[in-house]
N, C-alpha and C positions, 0 to 999 in steps of 0.2 A: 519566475513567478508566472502564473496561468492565473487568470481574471478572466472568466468565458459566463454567458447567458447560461440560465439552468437549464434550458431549454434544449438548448446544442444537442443532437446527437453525438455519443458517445465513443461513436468508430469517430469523427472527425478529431476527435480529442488526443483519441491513439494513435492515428497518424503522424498528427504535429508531434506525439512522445517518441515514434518511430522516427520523426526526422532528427530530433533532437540527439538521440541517441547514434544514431549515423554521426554526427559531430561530434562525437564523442563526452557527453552532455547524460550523466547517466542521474540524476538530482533534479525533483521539479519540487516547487511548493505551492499548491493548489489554496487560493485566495477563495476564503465563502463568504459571503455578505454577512455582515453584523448588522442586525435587525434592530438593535439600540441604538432609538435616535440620538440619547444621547453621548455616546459614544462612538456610534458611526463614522463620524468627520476624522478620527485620531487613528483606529486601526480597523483593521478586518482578521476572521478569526483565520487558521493557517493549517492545512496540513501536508508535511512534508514527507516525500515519496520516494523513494528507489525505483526509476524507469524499469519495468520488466524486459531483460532480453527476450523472452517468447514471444513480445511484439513482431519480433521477427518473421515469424512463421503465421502469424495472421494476415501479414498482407502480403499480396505477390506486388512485386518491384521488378516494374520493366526499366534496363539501362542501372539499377543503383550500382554503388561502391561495392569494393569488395568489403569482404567482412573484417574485421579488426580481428587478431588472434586474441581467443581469450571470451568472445562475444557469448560464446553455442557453451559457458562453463554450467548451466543451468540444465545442459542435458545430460549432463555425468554424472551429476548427482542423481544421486537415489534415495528416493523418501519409500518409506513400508507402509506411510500414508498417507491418500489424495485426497480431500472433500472437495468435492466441485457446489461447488454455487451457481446458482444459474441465476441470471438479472433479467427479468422481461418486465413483466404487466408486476410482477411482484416478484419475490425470490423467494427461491426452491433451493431446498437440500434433501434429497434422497426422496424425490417428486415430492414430498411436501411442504406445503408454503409455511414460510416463517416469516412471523410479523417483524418489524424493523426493531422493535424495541428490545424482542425476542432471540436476536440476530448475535449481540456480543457471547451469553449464556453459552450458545450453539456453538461458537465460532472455540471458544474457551479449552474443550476438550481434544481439542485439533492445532493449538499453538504448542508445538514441542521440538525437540530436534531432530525427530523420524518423520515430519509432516510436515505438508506444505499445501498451501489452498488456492483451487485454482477459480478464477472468476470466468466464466463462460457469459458471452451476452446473447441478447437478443436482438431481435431486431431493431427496436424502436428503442430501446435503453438511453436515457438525456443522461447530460454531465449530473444531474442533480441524483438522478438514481445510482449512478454511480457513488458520487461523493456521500451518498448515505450510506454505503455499504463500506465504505472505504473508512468512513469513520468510524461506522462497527468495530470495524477488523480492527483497527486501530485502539479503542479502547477496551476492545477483549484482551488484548497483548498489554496495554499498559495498566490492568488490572490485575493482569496474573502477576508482571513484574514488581508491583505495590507491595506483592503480598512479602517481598522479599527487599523491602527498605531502597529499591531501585531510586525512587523519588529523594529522598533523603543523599545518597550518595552521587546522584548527579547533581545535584544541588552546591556541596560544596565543591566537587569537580569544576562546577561553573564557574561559583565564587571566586577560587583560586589557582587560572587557568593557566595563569604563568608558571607556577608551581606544582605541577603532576604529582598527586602521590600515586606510585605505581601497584600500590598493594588495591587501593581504589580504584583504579583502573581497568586492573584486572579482575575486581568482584563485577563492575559494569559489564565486563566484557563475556564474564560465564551468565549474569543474569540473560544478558540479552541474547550469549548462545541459546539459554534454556529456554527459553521463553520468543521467538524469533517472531519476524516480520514478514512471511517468506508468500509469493504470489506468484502464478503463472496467468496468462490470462491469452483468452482464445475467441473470437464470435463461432456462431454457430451456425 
């Protein structure tokens, strides 16, 4: 769990997911403030992340480990499609700016199996610009997934965890192929 100011610059954050990952630590779940008082004291709202190996390649590392076989599997793949996102003062796709709200719609047509989205930063980028953009990404994919009763079969999945039905399993498993979560991410 990561609990950071919104403020934080956003390379310090990738860092800490770069060290993490060196420990072989590949799962973060990023904590955002719940803004209801009344509610606040019980929980905070949650989103849970796949550390990017391409972290790798953003920082140079004097003295680190060597690399874990397995690490660099993100450059063999091949996508037929890139959308780069760019995060600075605002976010850009294909130089132009797209409003936060506007941000899921956009993202929608570029969650598939031949695509992958890469988030480019800026300089001044905080955890907070981040965490907006990541919850985009995140609810453009779990709205395409909707359209296809994802919600409904993890659901009982959940409920009955002792007991796998594998036929449900495997529908989870091609939705979320079709529909993917998939990020590289780079400063600039």
């Amino acid at each position: 769990r990561l609990r950071a100011n919104k403020n934080i610059p956003v390379k310090y954050i990738k860092e800490f997911e770069l060290q993490l990952l060196e420990m072989n630590q590949w799962r973060l779940v990023y904590e955002v403030v719940n803004n209801d008082e009344s509610t606040a004291s019980y929980y905070n709202n949650e989103l849970d992340k796949h550390i990017s190996p391409s972290l790798q390649d953003a920082f140079t590392r004097i003295g680190k480990p060597p690399r874990v076989p397995g690490w660099d599997f993100y450059k063999d793949q091949k996508f037929q499609d890139t959308l780069s996102v760019y995060i600075s003062e605002g976010i850009k796709i294909d130089n132009r700016e797209i409003p936060l709200n506007m941000l899921p719609e956009k993202l929608k047509s570029h969650i598939n199996e031949s695509s992958i989205i890469e988030y480019i930063y800026g300089e001044n980028v905080t955890y907070q610009d981040y965490i907006d953009v990541l919850s985009a990404h995140k609810t453009a994919a779990w709205e395409l997934r909707a359209t296809e009763n994802f919600d409904k079969i993890d659901s009982v999945i959940r409920r009955n965890i002792f007991s796998r039905d594998k036929k449900l399993s495997a529908e989870i498993n091609r939705i979320t192929s079709k529909y993917p979560f998939r990020i590289t991410e780079r400063f600039e």
